[in-house]
C-alpha positions in Angstrom: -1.2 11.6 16.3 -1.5 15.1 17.5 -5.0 16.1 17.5 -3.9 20.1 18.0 -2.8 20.5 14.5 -1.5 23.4 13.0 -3.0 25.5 10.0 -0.5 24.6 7.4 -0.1 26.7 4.3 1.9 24.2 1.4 2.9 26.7 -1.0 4.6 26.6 -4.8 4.0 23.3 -5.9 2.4 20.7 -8.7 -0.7 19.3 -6.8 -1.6 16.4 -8.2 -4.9 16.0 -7.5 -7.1 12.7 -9.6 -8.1 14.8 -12.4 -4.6 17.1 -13.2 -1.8 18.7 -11.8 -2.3 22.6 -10.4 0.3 24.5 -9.5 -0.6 27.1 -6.9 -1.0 26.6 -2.8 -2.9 24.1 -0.5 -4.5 25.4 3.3 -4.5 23.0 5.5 -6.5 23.2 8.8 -7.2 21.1 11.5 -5.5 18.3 9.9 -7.9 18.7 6.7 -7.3 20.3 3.3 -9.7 23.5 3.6 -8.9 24.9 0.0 -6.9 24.3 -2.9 -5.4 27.6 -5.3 -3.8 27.2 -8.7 -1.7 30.3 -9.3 -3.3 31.5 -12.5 -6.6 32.2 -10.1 -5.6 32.6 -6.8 -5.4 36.4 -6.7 -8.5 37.3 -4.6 -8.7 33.6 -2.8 -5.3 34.2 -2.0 -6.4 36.9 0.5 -8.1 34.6 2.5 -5.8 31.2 2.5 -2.9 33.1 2.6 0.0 33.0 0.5 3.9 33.4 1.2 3.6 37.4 0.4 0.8 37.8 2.9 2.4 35.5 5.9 5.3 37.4 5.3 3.5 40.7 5.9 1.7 38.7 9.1 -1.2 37.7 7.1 -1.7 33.9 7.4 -1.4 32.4 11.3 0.3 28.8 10.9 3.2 27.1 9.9 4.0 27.8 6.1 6.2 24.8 3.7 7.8 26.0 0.3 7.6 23.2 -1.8 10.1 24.5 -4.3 8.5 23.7 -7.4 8.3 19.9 -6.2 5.4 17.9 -6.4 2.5 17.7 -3.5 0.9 13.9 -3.9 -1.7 12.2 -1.9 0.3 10.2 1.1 0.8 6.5 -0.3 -1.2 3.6 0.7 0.5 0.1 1.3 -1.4 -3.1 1.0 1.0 -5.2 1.0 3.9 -4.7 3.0 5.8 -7.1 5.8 8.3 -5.3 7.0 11.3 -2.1 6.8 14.6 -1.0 8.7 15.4 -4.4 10.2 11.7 -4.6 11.3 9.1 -7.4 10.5 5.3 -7.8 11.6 5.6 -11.0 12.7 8.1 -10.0 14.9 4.7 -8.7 16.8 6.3 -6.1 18.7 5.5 -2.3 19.0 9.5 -1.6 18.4 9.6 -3.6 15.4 6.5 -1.6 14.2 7.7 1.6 15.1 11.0 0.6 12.2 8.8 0.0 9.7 6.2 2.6 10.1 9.1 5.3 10.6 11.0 3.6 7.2 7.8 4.1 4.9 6.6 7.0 6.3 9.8 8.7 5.3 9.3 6.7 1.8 5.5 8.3 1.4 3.5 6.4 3.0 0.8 7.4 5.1 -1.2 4.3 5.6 -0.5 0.5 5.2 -2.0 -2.8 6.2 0.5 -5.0 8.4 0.9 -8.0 6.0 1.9 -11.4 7.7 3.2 -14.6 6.6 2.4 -18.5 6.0 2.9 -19.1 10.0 1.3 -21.4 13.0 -2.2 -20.1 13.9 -0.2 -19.1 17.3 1.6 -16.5 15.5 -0.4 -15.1 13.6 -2.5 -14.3 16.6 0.3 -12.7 18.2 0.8 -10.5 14.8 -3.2 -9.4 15.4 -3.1 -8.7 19.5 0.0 -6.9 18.7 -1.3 -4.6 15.8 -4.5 -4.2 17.5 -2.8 -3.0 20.9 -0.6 -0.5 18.7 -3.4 1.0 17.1 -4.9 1.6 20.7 -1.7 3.6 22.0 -1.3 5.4 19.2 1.0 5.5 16.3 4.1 7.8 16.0 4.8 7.0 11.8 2.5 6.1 9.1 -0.9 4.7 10.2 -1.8 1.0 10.6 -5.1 0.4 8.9 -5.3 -2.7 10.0 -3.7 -6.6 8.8 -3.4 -8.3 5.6 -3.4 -12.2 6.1 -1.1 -13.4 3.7 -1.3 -17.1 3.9 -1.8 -19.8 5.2 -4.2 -20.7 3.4 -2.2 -21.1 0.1 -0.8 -23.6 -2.6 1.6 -25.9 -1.8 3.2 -25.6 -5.4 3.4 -21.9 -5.6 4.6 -21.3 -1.6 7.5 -19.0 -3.1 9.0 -17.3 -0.1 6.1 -18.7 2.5 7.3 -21.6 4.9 5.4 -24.2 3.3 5.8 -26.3 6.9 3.0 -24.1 7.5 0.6 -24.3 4.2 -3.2 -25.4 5.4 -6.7 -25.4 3.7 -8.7 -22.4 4.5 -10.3 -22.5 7.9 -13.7 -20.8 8.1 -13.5 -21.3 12.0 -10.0 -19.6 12.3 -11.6 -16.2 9.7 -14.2 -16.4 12.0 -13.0 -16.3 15.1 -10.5 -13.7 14.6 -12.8 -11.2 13.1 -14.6 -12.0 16.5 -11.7 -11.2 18.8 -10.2 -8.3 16.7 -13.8 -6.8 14.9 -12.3 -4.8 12.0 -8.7 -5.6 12.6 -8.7 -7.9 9.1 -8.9 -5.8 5.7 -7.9 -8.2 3.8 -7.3 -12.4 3.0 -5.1 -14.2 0.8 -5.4 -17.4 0.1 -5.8 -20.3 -2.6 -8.9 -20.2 -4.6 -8.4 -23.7 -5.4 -8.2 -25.1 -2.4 -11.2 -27.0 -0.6 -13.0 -24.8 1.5 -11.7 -21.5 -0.1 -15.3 -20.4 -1.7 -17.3 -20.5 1.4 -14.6 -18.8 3.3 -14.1 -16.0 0.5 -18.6 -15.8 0.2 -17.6 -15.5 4.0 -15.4 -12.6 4.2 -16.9 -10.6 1.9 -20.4 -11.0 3.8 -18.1 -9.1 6.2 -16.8 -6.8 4.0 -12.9 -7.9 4.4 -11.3 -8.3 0.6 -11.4 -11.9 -0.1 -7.7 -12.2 -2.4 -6.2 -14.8 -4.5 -2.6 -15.7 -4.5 0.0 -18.3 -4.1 -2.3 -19.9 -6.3 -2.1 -22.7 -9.0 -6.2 -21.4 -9.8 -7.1 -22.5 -13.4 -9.2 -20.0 -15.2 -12.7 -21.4 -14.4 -11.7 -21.6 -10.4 -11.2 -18.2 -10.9 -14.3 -16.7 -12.3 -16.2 -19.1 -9.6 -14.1 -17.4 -6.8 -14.9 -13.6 -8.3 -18.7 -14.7 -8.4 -18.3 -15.5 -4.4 -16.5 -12.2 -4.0 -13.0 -12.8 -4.5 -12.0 -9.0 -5.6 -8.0 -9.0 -5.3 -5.2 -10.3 -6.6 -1.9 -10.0 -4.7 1.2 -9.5 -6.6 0.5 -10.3 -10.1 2.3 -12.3 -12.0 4.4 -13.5 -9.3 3.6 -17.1 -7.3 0.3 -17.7 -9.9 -0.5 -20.1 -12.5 0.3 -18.2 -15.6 -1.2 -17.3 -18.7 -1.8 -20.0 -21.2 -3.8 -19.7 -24.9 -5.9 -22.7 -24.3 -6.3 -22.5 -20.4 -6.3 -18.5 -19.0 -5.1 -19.5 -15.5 -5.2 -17.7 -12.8 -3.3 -14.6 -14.8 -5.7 -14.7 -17.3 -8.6 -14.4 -14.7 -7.2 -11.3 -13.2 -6.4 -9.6 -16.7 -9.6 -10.2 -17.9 -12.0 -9.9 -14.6 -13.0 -6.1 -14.3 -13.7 -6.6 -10.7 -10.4 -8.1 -9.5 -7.7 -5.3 -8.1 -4.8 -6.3 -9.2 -1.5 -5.7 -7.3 1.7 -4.9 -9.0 5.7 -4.9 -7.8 7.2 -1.9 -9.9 10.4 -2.5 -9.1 12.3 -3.9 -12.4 13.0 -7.4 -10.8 9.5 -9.1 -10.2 7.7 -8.0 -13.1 9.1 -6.8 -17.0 7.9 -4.0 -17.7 6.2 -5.5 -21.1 4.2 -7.5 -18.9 3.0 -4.2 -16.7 2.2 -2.8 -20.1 0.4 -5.7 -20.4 -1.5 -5.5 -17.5 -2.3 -1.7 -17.6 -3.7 -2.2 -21.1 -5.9 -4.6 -19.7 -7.0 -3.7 -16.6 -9.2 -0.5 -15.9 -6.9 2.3 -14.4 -8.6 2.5 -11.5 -8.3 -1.2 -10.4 -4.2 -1.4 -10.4 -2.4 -0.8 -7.2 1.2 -0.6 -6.6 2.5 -2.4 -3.6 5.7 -3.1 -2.1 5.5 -6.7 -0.6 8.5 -4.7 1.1 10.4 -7.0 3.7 12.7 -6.4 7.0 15.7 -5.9 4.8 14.0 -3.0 3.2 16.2 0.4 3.7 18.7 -1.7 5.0 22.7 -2.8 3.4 22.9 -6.0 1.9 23.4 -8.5 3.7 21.7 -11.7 5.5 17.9 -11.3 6.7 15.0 -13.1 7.9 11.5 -13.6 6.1 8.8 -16.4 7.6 11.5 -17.9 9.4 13.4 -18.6 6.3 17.0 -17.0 5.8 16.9 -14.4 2.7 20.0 -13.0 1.2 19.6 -8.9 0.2 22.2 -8.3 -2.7 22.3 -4.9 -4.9 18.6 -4.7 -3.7 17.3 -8.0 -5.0 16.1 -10.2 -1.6 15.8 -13.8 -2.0 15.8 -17.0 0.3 19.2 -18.1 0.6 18.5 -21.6 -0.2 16.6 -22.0 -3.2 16.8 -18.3 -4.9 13.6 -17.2 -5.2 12.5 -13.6 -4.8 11.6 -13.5 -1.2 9.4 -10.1 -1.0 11.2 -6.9 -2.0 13.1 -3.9 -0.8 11.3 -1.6 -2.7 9.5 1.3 -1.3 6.4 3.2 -2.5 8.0 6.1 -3.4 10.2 4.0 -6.1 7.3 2.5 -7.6 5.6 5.4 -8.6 9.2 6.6 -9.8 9.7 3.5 -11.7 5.8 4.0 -13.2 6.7 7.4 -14.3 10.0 7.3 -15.5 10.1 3.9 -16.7 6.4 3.0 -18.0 5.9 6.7 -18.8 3.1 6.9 -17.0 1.3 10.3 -16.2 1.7 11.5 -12.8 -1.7 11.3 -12.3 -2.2 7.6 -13.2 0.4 6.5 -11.2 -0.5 8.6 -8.2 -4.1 7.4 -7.8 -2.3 3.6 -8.3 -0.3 4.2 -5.0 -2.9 6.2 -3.0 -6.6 6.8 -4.8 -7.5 3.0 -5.8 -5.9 1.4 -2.1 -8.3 4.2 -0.6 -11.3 3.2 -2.7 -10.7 -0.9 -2.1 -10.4 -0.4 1.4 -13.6 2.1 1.5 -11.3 5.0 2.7 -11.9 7.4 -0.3 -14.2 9.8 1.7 -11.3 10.6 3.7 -7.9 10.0 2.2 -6.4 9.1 -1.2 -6.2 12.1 -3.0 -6.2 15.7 -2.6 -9.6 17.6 -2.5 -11.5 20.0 -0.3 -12.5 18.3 3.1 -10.2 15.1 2.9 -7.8 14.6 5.5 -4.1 16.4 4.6 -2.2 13.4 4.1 0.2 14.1 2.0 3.9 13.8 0.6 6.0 16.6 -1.1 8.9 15.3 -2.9 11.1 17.6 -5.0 10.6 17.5 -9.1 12.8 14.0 -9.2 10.7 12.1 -6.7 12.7 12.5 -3.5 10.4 12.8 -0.6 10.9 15.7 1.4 8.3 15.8 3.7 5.8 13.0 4.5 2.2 14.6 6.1 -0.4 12.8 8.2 -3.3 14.4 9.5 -1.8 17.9 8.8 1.0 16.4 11.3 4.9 15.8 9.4 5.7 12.7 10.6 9.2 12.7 8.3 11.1 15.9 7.3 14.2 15.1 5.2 15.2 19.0 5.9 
């Protein structure tokens, strides 16, 4: 990103901050957020941000953006995200990476772990020299924090859309060696609780301070709880490719609805979860550990058609993907910006709530909260105005547009 930003002057809109929506003006220097103005109080501050009346007397020096009454929301965080725009990470190439960076920025997103698949050990490396080299020469979309292993360290009877050819017990070695030849590359881990050698690798990871998840998991209830007391902290798309919920034995559902420490992911998108069992989930879970994702594949922003997830043929129709042999939901094509839409509009949601889902509780699991995740004084200006329906207009990083749909 440019490090020569602009001041930046955002002006008439809802800021949505964690606490409550403000209408009025955010200042933006050097790529952070120097001062925030609701319009009831802004007179005599006003003189010193600036404001659309004094730049247009020659009062504010920098670049000014009329939000138009829209909404200004903290830039969406993606933990769980594979591909966009024809492009897939384990396609391990800088173009590829540049298709889906460029998609979900112009969805929102500012920041996102590259999520891979069930795959050979061979691949997978190429996935992390690849992401690794791309963070080094620098990123021209939304940021790469760094890589989501998703598999392949999972159940062989909930593979859903992984290539179970490639399904293996957790490998301590393989964790260990990695975080050697990439240090910090690895956020996070999904694997099978269950599985032999999954505890010590998930006391492992978190000894490193990488997010130790379950998923693809047949986990019953007391697996669970032993998992969470060796740091497990994350569930990956809930609901979905987990033992379910059962009166007499919890499961690995019951074990994430219950277990205050455990994140849990959701897929707002209508298809992979009813929205009685999101209500579900929100009534059970804190607020602050829910996190919309978009397990978002190649064929996301893309017609329907025939694509490719894993290795495995998936079949995109009226938005739904799904491998093209047996029929089961093969990630999604849903961005971030239409999960917070569905969250709103659908589970009637306040703003608020559904904001810090998609951006302040990512930030806070992955220890970015100082700097990003919401807006406040001193954080970094990443940010996304959409108008009052939820279309994104502009998507900011570091002060820096990186998608203007004007």
């Amino acid at each position: 990103m440019n490090s020569n930003q602009k001041n930046l002057l955002i002006t008439n809109v809802q800021i949505v901050t964690e606490q409550a929506v403000v209408t009025g003006h955010v200042k933006i220097s050097g790529g952070i957020i120097e001062s925030i103005i609701a319009d009831n109080d802004h007179r005599d501050e006003a003189r010193a941000a600036g404001d659309t009346g004094m730049a247009d007397q020659g009062g504010y020096e920098g670049e000014i953006i009329d939000g138009k009454g829209g909404w200004l929301l903290p830039g969406f965080i993606d933990m769980h995200v594979h591909g966009g725009f024809g492009g897939d990470f384990m396609y391990a190439n800088a173009e590829s990476f540049d298709r889906i960076t460029g998609f979900h920025a112009s969805q929102g997103t500012t920041g996102m772990l590259a999520t891979t698949m069930t795959a050979s050990r061979k691949d997978i490396e190429k996935v992390l020299e690849a992401v690794s080299a791309y963070q080094k020469n620098g990123m021209l979309h939304a940021e790469l924090l760094g890589v989501h292993l998703e598999g392949p360290f999972i159940s062989e009877k909930w593979p859903g859309a992984q290539n179970p050819d490639y399904i293996a017990d957790p490998q301590l070695e393989w964790l260990q060696q990695w975080a050697k030849a990439y240090p910090g590359l690895v956020k996070m881990v999904t694997m099978a609780p269950e599985k032999p050698g999954a505890r010590e690798s998930i006391a492992w990871l978190k000894s490193q301070g990488i997010i130790a998840a379950a998923g693809h998991t047949d986990a019953v209830y007391a697996e669970m709880i032993a998992a969470a007391d060796c740091g497990l902290s994350h569930a990956v798309h809930t609901y979905n490719a987990m033992r379910g919920l059962h009166h007499r034995e919890p499961g690995t559902l019951g074990a994430v609805l219950t277990t205050d420490s455990i994140y849990a992911e959701i897929i707002a998108d209508g298809e992979h979860v009813h929205p009685a069992a999101i209500s579900l989930l929100l009534c059970s879970k804190p607020k602050d550990k829910v996190i919309l994702v978009t397990d978002a594949i190649e064929a996301a922003g893309m017609p329907d058609g025939e694509y490719e997830l894993g290795g495995l043929p998936v079949v995109l129709r009226g938005g739904t993907a799904r491998l093209k042999d047996s029929g089961a939901l093969a990630g999604s094509s849903l961005s971030m910006i239409a999960a917070l839409r569905y969250m709103v509009n659908v589970m009637k949601l306040p703003v608020t709530e559904a904001s810090r889902m998609a951006s302040g509780n990512p930030a806070r699991e992955l220890g970015l909260a100082d700097m990003t995740g919401s807006i406040a004084v001193g954080k970094r200006a990443d940010l996304v105005l959409t108008d009052l329906d939820f279309n994104v207009q502009q998507t900011i990083l570091r002060g820096t547009s990186i998608f203007n749909a004007g």
